[in-house]
Biopython code that builds the backbone (N, CA, C, O; Angstrom):
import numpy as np
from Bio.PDB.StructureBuilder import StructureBuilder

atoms = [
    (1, "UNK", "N", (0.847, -1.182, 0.000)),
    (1, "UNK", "CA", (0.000, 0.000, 0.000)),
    (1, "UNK", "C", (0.891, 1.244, 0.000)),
    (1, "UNK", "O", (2.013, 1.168, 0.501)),
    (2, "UNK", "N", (0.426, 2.435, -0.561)),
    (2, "UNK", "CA", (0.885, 3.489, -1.286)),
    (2, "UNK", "C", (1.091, 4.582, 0.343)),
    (2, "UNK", "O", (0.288, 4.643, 1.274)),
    (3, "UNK", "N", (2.217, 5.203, 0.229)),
    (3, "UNK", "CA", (2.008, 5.904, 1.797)),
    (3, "UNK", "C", (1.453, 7.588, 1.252)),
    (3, "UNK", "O", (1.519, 8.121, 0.144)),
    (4, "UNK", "N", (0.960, 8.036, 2.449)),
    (4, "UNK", "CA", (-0.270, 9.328, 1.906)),
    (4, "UNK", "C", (0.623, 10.461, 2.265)),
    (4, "UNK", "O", (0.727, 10.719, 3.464)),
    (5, "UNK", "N", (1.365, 11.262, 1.297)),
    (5, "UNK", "CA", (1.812, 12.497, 1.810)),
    (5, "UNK", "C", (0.747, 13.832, 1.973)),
    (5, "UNK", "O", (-0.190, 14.023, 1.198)),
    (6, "UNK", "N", (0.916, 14.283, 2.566)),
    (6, "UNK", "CA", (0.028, 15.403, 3.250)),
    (6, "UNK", "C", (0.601, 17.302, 2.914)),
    (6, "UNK", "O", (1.330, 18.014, 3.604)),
    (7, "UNK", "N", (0.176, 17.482, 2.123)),
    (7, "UNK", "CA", (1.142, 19.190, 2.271)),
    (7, "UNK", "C", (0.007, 20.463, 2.756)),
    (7, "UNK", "O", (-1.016, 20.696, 2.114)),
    (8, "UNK", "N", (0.317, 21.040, 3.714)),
    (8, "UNK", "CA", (-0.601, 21.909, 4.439)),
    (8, "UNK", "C", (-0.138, 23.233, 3.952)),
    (8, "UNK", "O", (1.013, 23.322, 3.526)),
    (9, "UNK", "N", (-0.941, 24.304, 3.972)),
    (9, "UNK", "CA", (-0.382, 25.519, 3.729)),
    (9, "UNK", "C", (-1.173, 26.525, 4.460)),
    (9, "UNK", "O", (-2.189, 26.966, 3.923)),
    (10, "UNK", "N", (-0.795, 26.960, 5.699)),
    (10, "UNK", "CA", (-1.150, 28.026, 6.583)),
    (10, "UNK", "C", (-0.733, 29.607, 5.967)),
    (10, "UNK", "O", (0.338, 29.683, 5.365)),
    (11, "UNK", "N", (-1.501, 30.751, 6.103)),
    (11, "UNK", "CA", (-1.081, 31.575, 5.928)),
    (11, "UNK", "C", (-1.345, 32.102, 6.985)),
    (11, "UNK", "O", (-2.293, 31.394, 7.324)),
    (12, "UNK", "N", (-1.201, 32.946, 7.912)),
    (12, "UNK", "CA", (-1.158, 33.809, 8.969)),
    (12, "UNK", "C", (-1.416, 34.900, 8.832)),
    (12, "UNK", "O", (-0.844, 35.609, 8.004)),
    (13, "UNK", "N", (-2.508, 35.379, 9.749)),
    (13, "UNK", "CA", (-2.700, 37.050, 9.637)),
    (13, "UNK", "C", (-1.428, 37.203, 9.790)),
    (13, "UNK", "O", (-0.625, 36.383, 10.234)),
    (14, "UNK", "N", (-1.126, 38.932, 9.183)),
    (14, "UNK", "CA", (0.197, 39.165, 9.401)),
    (14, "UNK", "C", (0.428, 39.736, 10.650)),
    (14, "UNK", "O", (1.580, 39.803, 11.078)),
    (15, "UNK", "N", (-0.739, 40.254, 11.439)),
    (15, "UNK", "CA", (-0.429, 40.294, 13.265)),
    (15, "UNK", "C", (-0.449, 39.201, 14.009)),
    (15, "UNK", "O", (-0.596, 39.377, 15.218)),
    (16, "UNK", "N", (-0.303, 37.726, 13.471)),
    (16, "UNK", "CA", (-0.860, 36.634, 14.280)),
    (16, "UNK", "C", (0.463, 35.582, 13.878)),
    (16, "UNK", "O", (0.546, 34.419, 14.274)),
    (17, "UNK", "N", (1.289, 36.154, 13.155)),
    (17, "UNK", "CA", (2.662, 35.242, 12.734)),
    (17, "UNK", "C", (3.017, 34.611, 14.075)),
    (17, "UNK", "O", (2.580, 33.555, 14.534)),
    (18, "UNK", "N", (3.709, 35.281, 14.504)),
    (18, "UNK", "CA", (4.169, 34.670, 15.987)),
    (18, "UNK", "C", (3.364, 33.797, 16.998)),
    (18, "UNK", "O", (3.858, 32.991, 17.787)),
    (19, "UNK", "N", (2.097, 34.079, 16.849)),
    (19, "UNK", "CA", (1.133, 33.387, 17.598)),
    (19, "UNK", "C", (1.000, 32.262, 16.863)),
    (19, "UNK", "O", (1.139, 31.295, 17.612)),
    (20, "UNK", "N", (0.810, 31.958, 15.826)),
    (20, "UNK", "CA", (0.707, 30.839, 14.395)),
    (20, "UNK", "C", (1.895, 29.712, 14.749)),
    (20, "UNK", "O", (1.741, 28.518, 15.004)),
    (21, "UNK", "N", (3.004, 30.413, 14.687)),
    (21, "UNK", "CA", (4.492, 29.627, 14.594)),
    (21, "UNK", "C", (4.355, 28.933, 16.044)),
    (21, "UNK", "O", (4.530, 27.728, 16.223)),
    (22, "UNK", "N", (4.046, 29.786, 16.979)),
    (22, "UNK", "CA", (3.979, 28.930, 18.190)),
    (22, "UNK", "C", (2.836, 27.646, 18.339)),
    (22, "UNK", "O", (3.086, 26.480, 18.643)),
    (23, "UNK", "N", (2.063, 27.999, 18.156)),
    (23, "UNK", "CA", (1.039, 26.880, 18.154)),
    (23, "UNK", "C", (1.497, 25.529, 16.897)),
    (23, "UNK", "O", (1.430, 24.299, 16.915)),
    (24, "UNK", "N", (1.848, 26.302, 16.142)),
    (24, "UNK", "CA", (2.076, 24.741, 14.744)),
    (24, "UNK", "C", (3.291, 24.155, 15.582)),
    (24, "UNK", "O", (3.543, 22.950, 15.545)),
    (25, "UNK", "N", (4.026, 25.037, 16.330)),
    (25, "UNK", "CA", (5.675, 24.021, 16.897)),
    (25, "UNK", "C", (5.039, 23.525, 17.995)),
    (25, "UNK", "O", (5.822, 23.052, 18.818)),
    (26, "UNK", "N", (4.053, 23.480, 18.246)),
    (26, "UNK", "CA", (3.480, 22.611, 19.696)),
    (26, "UNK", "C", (2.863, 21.338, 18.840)),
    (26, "UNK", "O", (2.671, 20.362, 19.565)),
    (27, "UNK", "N", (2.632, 21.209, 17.928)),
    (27, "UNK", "CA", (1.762, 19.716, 17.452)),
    (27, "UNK", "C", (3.157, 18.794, 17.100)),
    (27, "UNK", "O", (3.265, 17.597, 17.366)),
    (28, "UNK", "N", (4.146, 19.591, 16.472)),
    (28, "UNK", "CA", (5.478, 18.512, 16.142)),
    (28, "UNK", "C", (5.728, 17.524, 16.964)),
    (28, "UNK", "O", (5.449, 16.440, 16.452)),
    (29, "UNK", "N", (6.289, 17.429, 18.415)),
    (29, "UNK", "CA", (6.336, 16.392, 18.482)),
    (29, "UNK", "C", (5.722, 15.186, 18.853)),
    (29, "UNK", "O", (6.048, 14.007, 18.711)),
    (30, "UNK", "N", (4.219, 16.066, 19.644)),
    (30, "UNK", "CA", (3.281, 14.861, 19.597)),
    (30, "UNK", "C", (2.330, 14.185, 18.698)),
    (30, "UNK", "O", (1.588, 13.230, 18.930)),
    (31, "UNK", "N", (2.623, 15.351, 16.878)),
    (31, "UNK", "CA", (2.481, 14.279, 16.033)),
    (31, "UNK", "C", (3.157, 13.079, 15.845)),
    (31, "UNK", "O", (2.614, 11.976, 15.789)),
    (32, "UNK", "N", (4.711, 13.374, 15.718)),
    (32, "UNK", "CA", (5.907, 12.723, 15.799)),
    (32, "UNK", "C", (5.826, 11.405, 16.080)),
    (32, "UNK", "O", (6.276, 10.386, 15.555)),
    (33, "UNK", "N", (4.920, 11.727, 17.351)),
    (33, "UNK", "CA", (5.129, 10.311, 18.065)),
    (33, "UNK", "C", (3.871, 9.414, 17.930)),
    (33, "UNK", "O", (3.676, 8.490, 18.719)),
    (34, "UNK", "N", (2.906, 9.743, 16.778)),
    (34, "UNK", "CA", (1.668, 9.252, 16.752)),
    (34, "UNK", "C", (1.831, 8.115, 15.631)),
    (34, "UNK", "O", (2.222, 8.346, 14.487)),
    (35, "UNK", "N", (1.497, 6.934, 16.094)),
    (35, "UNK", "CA", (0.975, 5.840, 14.817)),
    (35, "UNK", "C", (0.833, 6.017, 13.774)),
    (35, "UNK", "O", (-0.125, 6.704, 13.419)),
    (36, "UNK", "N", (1.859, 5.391, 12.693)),
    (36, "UNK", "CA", (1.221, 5.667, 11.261)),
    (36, "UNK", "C", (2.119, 6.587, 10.754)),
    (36, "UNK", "O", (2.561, 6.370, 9.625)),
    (37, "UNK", "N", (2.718, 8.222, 11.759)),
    (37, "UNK", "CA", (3.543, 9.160, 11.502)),
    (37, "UNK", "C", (4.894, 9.103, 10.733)),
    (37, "UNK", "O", (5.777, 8.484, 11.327)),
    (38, "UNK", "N", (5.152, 9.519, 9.782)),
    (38, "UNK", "CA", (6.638, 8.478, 8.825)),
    (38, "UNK", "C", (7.404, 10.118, 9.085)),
    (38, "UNK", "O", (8.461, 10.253, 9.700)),
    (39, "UNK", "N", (6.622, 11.259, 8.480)),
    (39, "UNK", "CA", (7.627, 12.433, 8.484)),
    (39, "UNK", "C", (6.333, 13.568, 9.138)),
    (39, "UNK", "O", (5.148, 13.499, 8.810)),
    (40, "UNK", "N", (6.752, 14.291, 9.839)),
    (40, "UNK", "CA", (5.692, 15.864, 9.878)),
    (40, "UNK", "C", (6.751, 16.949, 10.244)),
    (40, "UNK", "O", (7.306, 17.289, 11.289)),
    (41, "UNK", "N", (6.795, 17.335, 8.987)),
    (41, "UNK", "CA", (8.285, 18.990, 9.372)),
    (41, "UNK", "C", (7.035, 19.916, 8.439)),
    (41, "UNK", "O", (6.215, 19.859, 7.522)),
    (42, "UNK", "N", (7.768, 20.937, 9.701)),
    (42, "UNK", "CA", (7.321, 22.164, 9.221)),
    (42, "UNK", "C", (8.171, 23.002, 9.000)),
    (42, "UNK", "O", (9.303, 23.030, 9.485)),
    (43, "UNK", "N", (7.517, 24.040, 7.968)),
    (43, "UNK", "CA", (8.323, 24.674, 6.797)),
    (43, "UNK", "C", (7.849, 26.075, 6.935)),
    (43, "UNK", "O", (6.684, 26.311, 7.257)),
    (44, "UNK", "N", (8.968, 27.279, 6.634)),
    (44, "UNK", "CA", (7.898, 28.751, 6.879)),
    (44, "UNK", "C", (8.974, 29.701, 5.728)),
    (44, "UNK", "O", (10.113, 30.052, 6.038)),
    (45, "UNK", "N", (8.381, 29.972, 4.508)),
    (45, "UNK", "CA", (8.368, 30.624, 3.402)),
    (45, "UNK", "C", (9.733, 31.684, 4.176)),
    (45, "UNK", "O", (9.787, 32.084, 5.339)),
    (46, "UNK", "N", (10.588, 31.884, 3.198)),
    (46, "UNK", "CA", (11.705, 32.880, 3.713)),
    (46, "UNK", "C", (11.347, 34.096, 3.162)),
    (46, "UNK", "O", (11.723, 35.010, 3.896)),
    (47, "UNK", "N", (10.519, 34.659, 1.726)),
    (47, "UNK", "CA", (10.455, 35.259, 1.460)),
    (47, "UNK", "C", (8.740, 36.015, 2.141)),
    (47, "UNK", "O", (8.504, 37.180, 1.821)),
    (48, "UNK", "N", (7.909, 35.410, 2.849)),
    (48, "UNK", "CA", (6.471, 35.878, 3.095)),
    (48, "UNK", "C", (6.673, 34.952, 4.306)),
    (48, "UNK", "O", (6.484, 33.745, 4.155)),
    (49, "UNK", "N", (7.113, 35.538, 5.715)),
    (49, "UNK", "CA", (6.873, 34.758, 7.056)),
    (49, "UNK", "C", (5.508, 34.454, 7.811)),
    (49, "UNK", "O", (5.232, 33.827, 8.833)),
    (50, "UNK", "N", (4.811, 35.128, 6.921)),
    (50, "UNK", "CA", (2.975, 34.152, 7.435)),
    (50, "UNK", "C", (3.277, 33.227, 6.529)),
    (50, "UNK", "O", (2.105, 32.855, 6.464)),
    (51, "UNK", "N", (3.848, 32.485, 5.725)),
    (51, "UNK", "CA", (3.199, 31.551, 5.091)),
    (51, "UNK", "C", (3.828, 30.403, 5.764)),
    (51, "UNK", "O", (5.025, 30.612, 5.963)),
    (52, "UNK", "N", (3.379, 29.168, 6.213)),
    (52, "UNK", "CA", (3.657, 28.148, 7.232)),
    (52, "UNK", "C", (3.114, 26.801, 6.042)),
    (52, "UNK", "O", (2.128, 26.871, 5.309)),
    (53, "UNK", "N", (4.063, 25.666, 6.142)),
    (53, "UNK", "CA", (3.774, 24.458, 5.019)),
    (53, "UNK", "C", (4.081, 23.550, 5.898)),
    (53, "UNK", "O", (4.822, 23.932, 6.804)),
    (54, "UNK", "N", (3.602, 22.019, 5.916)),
    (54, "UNK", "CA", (3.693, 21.172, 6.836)),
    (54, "UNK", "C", (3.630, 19.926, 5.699)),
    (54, "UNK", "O", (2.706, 19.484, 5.017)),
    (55, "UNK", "N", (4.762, 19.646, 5.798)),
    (55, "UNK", "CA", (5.044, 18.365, 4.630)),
    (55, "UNK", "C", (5.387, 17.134, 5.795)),
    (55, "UNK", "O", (6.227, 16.940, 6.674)),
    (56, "UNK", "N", (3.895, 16.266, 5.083)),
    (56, "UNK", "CA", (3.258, 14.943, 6.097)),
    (56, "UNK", "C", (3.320, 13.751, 5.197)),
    (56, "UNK", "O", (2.806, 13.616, 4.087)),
    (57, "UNK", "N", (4.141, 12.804, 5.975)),
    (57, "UNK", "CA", (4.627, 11.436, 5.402)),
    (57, "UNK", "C", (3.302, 10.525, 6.449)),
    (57, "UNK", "O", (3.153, 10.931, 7.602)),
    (58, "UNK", "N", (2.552, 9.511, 6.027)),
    (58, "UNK", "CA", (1.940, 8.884, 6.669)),
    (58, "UNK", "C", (1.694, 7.509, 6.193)),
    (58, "UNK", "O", (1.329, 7.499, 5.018)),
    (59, "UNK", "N", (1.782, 6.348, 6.740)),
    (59, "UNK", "CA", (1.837, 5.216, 6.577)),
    (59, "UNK", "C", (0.363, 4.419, 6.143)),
    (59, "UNK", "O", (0.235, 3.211, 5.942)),
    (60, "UNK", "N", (-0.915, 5.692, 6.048)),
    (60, "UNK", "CA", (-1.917, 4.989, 5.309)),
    (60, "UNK", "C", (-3.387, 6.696, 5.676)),
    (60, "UNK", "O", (-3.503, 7.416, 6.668)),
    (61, "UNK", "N", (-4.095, 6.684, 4.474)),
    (61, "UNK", "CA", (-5.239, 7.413, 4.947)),
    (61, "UNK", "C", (-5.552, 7.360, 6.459)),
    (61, "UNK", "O", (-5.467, 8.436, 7.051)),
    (62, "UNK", "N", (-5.882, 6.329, 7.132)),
    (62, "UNK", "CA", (-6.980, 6.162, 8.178)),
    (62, "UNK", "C", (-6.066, 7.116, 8.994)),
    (62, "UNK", "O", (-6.446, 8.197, 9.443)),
    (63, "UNK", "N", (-4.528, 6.477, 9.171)),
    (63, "UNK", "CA", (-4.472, 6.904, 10.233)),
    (63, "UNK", "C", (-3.374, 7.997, 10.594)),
    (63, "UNK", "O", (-2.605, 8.262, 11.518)),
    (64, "UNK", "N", (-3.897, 8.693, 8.789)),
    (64, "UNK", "CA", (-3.621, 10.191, 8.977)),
    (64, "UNK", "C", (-5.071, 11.204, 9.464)),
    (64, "UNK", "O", (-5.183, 12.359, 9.877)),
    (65, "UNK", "N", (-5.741, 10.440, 9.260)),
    (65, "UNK", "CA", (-7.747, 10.979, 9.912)),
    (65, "UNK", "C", (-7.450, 10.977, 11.340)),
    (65, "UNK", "O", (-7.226, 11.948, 12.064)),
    (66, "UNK", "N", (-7.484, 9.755, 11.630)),
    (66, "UNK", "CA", (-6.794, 9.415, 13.226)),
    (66, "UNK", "C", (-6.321, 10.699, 13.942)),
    (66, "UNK", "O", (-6.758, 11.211, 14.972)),
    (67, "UNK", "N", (-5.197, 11.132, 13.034)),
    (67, "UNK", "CA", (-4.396, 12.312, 13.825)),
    (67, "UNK", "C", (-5.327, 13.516, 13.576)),
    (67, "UNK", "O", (-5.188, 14.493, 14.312)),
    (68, "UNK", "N", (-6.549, 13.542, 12.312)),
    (68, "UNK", "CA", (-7.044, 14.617, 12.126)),
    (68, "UNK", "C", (-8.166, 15.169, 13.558)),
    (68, "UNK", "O", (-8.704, 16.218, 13.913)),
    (69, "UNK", "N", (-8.103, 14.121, 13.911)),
    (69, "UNK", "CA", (-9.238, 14.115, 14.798)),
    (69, "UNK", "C", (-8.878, 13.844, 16.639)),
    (69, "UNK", "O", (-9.476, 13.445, 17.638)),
    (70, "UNK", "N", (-7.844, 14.233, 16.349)),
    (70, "UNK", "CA", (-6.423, 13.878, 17.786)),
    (70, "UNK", "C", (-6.751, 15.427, 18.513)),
    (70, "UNK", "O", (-7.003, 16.470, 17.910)),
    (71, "UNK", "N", (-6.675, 15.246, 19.796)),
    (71, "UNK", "CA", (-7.043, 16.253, 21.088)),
    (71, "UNK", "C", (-5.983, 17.450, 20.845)),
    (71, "UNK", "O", (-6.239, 18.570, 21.286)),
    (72, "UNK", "N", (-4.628, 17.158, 20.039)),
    (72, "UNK", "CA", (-3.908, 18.041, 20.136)),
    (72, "UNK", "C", (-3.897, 19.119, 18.765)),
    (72, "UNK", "O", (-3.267, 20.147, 18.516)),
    (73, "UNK", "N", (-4.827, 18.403, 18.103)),
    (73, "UNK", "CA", (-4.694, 19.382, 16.395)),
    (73, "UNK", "C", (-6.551, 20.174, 17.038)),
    (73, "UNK", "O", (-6.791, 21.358, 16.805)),
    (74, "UNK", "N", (-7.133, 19.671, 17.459)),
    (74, "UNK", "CA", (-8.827, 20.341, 18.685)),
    (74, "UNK", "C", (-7.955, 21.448, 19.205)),
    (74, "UNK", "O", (-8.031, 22.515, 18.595)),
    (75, "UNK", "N", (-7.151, 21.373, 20.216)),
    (75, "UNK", "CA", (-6.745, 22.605, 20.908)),
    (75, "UNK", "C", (-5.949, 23.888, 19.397)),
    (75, "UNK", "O", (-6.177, 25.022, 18.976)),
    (76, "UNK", "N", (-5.022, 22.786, 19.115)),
    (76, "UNK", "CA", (-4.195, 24.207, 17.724)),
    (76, "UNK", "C", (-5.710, 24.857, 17.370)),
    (76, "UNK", "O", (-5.671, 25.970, 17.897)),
    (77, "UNK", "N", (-6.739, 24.728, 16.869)),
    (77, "UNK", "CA", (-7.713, 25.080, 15.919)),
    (77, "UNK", "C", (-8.534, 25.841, 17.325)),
    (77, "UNK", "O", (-8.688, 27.021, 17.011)),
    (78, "UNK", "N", (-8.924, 25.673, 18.290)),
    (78, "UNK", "CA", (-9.115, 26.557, 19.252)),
    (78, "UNK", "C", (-8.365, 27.752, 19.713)),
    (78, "UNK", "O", (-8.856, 28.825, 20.066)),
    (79, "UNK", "N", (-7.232, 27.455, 19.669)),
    (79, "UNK", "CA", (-5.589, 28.460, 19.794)),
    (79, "UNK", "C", (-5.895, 29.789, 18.793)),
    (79, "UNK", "O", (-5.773, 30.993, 19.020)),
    (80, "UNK", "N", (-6.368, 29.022, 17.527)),
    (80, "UNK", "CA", (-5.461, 30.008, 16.419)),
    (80, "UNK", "C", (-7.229, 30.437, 15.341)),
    (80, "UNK", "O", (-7.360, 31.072, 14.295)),
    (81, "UNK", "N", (-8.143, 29.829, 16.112)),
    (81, "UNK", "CA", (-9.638, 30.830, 15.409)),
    (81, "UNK", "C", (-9.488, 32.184, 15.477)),
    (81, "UNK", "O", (-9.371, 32.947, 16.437)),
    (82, "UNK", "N", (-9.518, 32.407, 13.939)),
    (82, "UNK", "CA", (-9.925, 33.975, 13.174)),
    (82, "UNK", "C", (-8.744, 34.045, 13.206)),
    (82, "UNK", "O", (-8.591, 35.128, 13.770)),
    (83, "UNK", "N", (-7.360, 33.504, 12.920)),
    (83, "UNK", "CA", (-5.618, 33.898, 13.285)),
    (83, "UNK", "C", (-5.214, 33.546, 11.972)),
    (83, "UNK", "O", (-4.213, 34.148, 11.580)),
    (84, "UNK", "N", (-5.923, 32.415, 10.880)),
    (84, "UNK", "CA", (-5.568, 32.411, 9.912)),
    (84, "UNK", "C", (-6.389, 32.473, 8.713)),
    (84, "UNK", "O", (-7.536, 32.156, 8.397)),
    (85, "UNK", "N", (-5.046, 33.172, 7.989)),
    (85, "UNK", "CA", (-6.140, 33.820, 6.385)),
    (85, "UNK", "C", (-6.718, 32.804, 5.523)),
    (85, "UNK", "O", (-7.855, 32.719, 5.059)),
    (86, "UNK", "N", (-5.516, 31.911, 5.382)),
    (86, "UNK", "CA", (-6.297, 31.016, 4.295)),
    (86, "UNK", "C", (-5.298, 29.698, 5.026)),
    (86, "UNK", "O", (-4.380, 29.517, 5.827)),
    (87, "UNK", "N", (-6.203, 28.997, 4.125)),
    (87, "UNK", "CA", (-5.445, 26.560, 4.667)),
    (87, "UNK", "C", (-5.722, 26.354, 4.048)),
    (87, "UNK", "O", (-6.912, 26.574, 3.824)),
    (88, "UNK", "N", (-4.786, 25.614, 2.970)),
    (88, "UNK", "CA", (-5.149, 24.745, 1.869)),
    (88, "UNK", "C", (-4.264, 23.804, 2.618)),
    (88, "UNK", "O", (-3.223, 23.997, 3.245)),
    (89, "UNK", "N", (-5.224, 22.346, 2.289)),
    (89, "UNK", "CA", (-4.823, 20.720, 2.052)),
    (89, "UNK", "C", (-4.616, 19.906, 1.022)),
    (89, "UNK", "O", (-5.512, 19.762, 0.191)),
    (90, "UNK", "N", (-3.463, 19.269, 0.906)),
    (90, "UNK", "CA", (-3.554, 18.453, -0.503)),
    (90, "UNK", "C", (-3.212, 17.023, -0.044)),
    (90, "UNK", "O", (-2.180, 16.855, 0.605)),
    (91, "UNK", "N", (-3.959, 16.050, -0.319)),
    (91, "UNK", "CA", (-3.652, 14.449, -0.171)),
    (91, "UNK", "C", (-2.921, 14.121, -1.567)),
    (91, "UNK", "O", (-3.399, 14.386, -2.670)),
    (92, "UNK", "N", (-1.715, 13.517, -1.340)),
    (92, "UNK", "CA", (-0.891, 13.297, -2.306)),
    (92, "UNK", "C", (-0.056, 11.667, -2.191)),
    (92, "UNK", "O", (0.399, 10.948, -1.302)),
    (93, "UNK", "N", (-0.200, 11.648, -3.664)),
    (93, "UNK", "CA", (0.528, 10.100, -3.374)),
    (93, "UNK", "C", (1.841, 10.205, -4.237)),
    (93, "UNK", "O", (1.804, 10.863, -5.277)),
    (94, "UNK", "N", (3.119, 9.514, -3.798)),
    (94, "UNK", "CA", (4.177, 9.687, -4.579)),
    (94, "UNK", "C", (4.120, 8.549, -5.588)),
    (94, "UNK", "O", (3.918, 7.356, -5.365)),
    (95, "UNK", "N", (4.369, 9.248, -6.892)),
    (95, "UNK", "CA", (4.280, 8.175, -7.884)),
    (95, "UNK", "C", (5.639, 8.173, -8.757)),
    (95, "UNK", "O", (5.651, 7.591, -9.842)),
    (96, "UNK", "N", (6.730, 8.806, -8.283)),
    (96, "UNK", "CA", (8.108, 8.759, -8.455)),
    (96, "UNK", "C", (9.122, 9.270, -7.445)),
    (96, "UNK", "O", (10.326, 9.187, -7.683)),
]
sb = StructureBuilder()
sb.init_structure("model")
sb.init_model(0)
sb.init_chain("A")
sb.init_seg("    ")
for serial, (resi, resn, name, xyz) in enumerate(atoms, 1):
    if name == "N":
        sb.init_residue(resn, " ", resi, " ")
    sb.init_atom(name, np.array(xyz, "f"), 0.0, 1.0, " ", f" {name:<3s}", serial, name[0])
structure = sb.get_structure()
């Protein structure tokens, strides 16, 4: 079975950068350590510092849902309501 890469793209109000960066570096390592977890690094644009990317290695759909639905990604999304401009998600499979 095919493993599910994940690419996130946060943008940050531009008064809420710092508040943003802190909350996304609080899910690292207790994604890290979650079932299924192969890679989760986060990434922050050098040229536009609201923009925040989270490139996700996962060992199958379910139990990248699993983590979608995990107590610690509930609190980030409580943390950071009305803090970000836009989130795009892409489910991706490597085919080279």
């Amino acid at each position: 079975m095919a493993t599910l890469t994940v690419v996130a793209n946060i943008h940050a109000k531009p008064e809420d950068i710092d508040l943003i960066k802190s909350e996304l570096g609080k899910l690292i390592p207790i994604t890290r350590g979650e079932r299924g977890c192969i890679h989760y690094d986060l990434h922050q644009d050098n040229e536009d510092p609201a923009h925040f990317m989270f490139y996700e290695t996962w060992e199958s759909r379910e139990l990248w849902q699993a983590h979608m639905s995990a107590p610690h990604l509930a609190a980030y999304l409580r943390a950071t309501e009305g803090r970000v401009e836009t989130f795009t998600l892409n489910e991706m499979t490597q085919i080279a």
